[in-house]
C-alpha positions, 0 to 999 in steps of 0.5 A: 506471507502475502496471504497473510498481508493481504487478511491484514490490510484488506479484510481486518482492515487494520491500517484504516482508522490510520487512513481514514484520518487523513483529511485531504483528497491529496494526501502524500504518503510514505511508505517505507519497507513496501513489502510487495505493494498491497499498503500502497493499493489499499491507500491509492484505493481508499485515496485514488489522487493521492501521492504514495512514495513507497521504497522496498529494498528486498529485491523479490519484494520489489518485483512483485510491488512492480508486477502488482502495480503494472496489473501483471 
C-alpha cells in the first residue's frame, strides 16, 4: 500500500493542484487519516513554514508516520 501511496502523491502528483492553491508561505493544514505521513512530507515539501496537523488513529500507521518524520 505505501508503494502505491507513495506513486500517488509524489509521482501522479495528484493532490498538487490542491496545494499548489494555497496562497500563503504559512499555511495551516489538516490532515485527517495521516496514513503513514507521505501527505504531510509532500505538503511540508512544497510548503517548508507550514503548520501541518495531521492525526492517524491506526496504530502501525501511526508508527511509521513517527519512524517517517524522525528520519528513522
Amino acid at each position: 500500500m505505501s508503494s502505491y501511496i507513495f506513486r500517488e502523491i509524489f509521482i501522479d502528483e495528484c493532490y498538487d493542484e490542491a496545494l499548489q492553491s494555497i496562497t500563503t508561505d504559512f499555511p495551516y493544514i489538516l490532515e485527517i487519516g495521516g496514513n503513514t505521513g507521505l501527505f504531510a512530507l509532500r505538503s511540508k515539501t512544497l510548503y517548508p513554514k507550514a503548520h501541518i496537523h495531521s492525526f492517524e488513529p491506526e496504530a502501525q500507521n501511526y508508527s511509521a508516520f513517527k519512524s517517517l518524520i524522525k528520519g528513522e
